[in-house]
N, C-alpha and C positions, 0 to 999 in steps of 0.2 A: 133307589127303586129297583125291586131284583123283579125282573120280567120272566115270569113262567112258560110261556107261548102267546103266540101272535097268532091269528088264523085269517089268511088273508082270501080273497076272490081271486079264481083265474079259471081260463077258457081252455089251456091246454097242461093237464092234466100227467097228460103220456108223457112230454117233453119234460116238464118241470121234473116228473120222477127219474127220468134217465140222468138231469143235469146237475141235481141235488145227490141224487143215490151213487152214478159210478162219475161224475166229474171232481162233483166235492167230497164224494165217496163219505156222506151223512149217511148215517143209520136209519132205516126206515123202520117207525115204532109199529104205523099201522096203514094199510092201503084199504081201498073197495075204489067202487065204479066210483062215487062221487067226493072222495076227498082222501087225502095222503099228508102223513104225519112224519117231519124226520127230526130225531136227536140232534141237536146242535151243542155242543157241551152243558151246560145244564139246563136247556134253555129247550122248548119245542117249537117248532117253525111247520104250521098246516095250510096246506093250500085246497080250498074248498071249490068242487066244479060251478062257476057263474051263468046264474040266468039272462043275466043282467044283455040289454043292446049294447051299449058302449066295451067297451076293454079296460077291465080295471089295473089299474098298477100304480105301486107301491115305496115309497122310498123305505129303507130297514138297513139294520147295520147290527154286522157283527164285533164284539172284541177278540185281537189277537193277542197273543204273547207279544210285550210291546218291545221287545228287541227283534222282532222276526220281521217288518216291514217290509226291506229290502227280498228277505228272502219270500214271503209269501208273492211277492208279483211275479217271482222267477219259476213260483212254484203255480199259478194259475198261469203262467203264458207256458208253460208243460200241458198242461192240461188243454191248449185252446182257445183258454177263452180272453178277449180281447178286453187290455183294460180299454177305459176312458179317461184320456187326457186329459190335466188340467192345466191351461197354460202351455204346452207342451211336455207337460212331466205327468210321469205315470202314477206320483201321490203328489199328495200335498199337507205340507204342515203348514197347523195352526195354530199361533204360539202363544196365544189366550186357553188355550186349552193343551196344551205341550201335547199335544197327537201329531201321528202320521196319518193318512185315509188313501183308501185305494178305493177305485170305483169302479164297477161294470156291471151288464144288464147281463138277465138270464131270461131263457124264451117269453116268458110274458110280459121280458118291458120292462119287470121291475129293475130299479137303481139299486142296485146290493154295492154294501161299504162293508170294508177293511178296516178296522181303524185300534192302531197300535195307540196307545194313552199310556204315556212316558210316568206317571203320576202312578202308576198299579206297577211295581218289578214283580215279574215273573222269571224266574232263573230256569235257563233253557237252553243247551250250547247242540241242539242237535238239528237236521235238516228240518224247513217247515211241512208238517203233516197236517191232518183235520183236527189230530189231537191238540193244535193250537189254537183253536177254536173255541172260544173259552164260555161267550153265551151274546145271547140277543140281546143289545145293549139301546139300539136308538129304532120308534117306530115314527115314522111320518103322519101329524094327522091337519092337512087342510084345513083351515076355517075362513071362513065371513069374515069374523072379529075376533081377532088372536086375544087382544086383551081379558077379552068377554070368559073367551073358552081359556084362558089360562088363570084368571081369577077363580073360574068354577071348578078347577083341579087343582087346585091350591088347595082351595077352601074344603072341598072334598075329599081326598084323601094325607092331607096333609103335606105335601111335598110343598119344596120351592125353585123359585128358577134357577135354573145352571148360570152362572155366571152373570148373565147380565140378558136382555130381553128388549123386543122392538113389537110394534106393534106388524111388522113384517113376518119374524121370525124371533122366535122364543123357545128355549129348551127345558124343559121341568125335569127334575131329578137329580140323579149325581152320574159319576162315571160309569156306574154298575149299570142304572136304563135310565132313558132320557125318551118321555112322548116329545116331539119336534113338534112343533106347532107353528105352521108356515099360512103366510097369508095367499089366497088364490093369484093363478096363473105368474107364480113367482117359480120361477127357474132354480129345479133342483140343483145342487151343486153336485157335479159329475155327469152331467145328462145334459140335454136338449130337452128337455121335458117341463113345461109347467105344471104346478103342480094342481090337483083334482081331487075333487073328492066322492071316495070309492068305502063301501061298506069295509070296516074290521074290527075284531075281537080282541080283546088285549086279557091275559091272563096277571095279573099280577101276586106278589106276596106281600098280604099287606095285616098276615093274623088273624084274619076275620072274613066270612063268606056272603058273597053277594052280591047280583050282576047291577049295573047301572046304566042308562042310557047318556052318552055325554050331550045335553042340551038337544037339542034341536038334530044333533047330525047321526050319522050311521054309525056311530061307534059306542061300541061297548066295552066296560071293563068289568070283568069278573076277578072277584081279591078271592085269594084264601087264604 
């Protein structure tokens, strides 16, 4: 599944463009008063101002150059920004899926992932930059019933589960993008956070145009 952009809700706007633009030093394609677009290597990542009462936030994950793991946490704790331990270790592999993952929150809360996938070589002997940032690979989307919502993305754009699947948690796609499909107030992995569900947009490449609503929830996906 090659994920075009993700367009997610957030309340503070100003912060996310300082923290995206000069921390992760992403490209910014387009700004105004209500919503900010930044290049993620092939990948677009918008965050849209929310009307919404509550505070939305998001689990999403980038792929890195999967040799650069070590070096990308030395290269965000330069930057500031504070991983989230797992266990007491700053990543974690997981050997059903030969990844490393890194985690930490940016101003609105959301869980942003790092996550090197030993299964993609990308040949790279030089310090980590953003240019290792390669594309939006995994977006979080809450459900009721995992099963329900992961048979009707099956069946609808033809994808299959990543590896294997629960009625807890379930991943559709392949290494390139993966919707997570986590069942409610189940605790992101890297957070303190159960997880919730919060309006988002998914762009995908799928050869064919046209938005859909997934079942019953907030979430849209537009192919092209």
């Amino acid at each position: 599944m090659k994920i075009e952009e993700i367009r997610l809700y957030a309340e503070r706007l100003d912060a996310l463009k300082e923290f995206y633009s000069v921390h992760l030093e992403f490209p910014i394609i387009d700004s105004s008063n209500t919503s900010i677009t930044f290049s993620v290597g092939s990948s677009r990542l918008t965050f849209v101002q929310s009307d919404c009462v509550a505070t939305p936030f998001y689990h999403f994950a980038f792929n890195i150059v999967e040799t650069k793991n070590e070096l990308a946490i030395e290269w965000l704790k330069s930057k500031g920004i504070n991983i989230n331990q797992v266990d007491d270790h700053d990543e974690s592999y997981f050997e059903s899926w030969n990844c490393h993952s890194i985690y930490f929150y940016d101003p609105a809360g959301n869980i942003v992932e790092f996550i090197a996938r030993h299964n993609q070589e990308h040949e790279s002997d030089s310090e980590f930059s953003t240019k290792d940032i390669i594309n939006i690979s995994e977006i979080g989307l809450p459900s009721e019933d995992v099963i329900e919502l992961s048979t009707y993305i099956q069946e609808e754009y033809n994808e299959q589960i990543y590896l294997s699947g629960s009625p807890t948690f379930t991943p559709i796609g392949d290494e390139e993008g993966l919707v997570i499909l986590s069942s409610l107030q189940r605790i992101w992995l890297g957070s303190n956070k159960e997880s919730e569900i919060f309006p988002v947009e998914i762009v995908i490449n799928k050869g064919e145009s046209g938005t859909k609503q997934l079942l019953q929830y907030p979430y849209k996906v537009t192919t092209i």
